[in-house]
N, C-alpha and C positions, 0 to 999 in steps of 0.2 A: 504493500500500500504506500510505503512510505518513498519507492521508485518514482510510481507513479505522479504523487504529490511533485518531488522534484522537477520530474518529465513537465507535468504542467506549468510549473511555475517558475524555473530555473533551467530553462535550455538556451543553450549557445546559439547565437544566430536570429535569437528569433525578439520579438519584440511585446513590451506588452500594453493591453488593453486598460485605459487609461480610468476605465470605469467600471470595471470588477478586478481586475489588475491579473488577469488570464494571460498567464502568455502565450499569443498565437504564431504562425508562422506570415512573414509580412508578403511571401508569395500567392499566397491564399486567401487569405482574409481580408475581409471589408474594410475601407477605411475609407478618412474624411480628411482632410486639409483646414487647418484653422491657423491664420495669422501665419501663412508660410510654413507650418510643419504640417508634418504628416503623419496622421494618429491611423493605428489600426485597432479592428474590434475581432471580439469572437464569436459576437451576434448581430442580426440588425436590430436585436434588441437594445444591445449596447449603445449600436452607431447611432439610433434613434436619440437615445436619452441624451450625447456626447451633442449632436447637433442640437438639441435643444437649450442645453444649458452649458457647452464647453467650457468657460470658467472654472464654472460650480466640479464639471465633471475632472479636470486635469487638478484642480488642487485639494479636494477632500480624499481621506485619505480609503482606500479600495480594503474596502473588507467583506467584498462579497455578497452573495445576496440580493444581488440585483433580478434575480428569477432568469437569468441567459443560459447559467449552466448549472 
């Protein structure tokens, strides 16, 4: 279990979701542009919430929960 936890949330390469703090792969996954960067998600649940309130979504801190995964 405890792999897997890693796998999800500590993998090389990969980037993470700025609104459940999921790490997904940036080849794959949906992503938005705000202010010149480039945010990716692991839902369009995520990407929804992140376009609605990107502020709110990049600086509160990701503890999950968000109902994506």
């Amino acid at each position: 279990m405890l792999d897997i936890l890693k796998k999800l949330f500590f993998s090389e390469g990969k980037e993470k979701d700025p609104v459940c703090g999921m790490t997904v792969d940036p080849k794959t996954a949906l992503h938005a542009v705000h202010e010149g960067k480039q945010y990716y998600f692991c839902s369009e649940n995520c990407r929804s919430k992140f376009e609605v309130q990107p502020k709110q979504s990049t600086t509160q801190k990701n503890s999950g929960g968000c109902g994506c995964c």
